[in-house]
C-alpha positions in Angstrom: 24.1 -9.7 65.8 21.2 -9.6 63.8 21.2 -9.7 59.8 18.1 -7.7 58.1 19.2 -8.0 54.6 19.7 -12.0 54.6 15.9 -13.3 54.5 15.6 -10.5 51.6 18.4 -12.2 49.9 17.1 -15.3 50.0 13.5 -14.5 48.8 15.1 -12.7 45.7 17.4 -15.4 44.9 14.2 -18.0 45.3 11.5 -16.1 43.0 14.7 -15.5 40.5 15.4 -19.6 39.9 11.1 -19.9 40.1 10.9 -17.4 37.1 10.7 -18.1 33.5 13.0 -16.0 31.1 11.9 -13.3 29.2 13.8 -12.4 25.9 13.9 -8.6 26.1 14.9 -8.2 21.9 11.5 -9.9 21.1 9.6 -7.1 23.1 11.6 -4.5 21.3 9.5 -2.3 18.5 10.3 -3.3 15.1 8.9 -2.9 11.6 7.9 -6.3 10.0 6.5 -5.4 6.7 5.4 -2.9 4.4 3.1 -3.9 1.6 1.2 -1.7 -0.9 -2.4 -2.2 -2.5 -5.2 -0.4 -3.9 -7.6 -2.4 -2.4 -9.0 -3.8 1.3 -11.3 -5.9 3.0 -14.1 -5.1 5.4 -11.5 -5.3 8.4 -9.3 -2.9 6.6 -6.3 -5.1 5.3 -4.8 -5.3 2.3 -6.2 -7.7 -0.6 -4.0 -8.8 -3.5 -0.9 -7.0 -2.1 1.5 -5.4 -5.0 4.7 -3.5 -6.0 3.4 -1.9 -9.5 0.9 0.0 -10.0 -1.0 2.0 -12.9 -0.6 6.4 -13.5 -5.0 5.6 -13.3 -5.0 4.2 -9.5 -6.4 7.1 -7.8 -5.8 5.2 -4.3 -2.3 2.9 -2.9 -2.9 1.9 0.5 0.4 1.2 2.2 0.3 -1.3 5.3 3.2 -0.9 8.0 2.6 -4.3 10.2 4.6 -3.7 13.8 6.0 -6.3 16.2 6.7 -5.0 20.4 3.6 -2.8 20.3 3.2 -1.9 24.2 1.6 1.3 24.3 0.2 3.5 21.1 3.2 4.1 18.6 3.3 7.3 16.5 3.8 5.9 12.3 5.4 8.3 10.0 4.6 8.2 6.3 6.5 9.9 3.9 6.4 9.4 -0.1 8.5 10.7 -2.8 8.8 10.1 -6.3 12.1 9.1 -6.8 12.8 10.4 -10.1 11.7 14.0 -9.7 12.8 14.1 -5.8 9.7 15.4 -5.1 7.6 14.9 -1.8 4.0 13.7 -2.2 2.8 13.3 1.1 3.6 13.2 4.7 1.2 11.7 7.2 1.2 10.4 10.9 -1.2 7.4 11.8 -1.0 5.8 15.5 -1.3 2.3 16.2 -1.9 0.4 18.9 -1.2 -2.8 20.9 -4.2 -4.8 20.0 -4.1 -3.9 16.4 0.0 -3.3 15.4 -0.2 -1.8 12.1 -0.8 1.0 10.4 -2.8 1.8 7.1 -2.3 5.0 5.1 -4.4 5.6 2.2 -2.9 7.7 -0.8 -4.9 9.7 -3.0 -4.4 11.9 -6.3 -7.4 13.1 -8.2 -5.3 13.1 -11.1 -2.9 10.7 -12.5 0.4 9.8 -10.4 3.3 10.8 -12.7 5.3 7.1 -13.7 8.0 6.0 -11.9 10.0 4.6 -8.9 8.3 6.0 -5.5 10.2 5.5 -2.4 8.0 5.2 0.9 10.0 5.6 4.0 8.7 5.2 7.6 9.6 5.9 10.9 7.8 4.2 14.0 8.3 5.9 17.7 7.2 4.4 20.9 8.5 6.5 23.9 12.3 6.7 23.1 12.3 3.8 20.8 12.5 4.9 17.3 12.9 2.3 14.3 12.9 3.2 10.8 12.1 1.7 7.2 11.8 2.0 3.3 10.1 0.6 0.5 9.8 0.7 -3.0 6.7 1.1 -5.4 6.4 1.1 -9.3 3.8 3.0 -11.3 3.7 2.7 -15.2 5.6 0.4 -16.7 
């Protein structure tokens, strides 16, 4: 009687005690940060991040930083003034696995309207989807 499945058995069993262990939830996409400025460097991040800003700042920047980047992940930027529950923008930015963030950049030719603005995000890579939210200040 002759057993095929047996030396495939062993070789599996083998390589699985030779292997190291992999901890599938740190490979999972997730959103780390979100931080606002109206300023960056030459590379494109954020200098002197902040949470309040002035009605005169024509520009906020808003970094997402990502963690379990494996392939290009569609970003999803949506801001609304809180106090009016109005809509200012909506944009979509992709990022990638060698550089896992993504940087909008705000504009208004005239002056943002005080208040609390709300940015909420939502990150997709294949059928992983993870969301987020953050809040802003301009005006006192």
């Amino acid at each position: 009687m002759r057993l095929k499945g047996i030396p495939l058995l062993i070789a599996v069993i083998v390589l699985a005690g030779c292997g190291e262990r992999f901890d599938l939830a740190s490979t999972q996409l997730r959103i780390v940060s979100v931080t606002f400025s109206t300023t960056v460097d030459n590379q494109g991040f954020l200098v002197e991040p902040r949470e309040r800003f002035r009605p005169s700042d024509q520009r906020i920047y808003t970094m997402v930083s990502l963690d379990g980047v494996r392939e290009t992940v569609e970003v999803i930027g949506r801001w609304t003034h809180v106090d009016s529950h109005q809509e200012i923008a909506l944009t979509t930015i992709e990022a990638v696995p060698l550089r896992e963030f993504a940087r909008f950049d705000l504009t208004s030719p005239r002056p943002w309207p005080e208040g609390i603005y709300l940015f909420e995000v939502e990150a997709v890579q294949r059928e992983e989807r993870v969301t987020g939210s953050a809040l802003y200040r301009v005006g006192e």
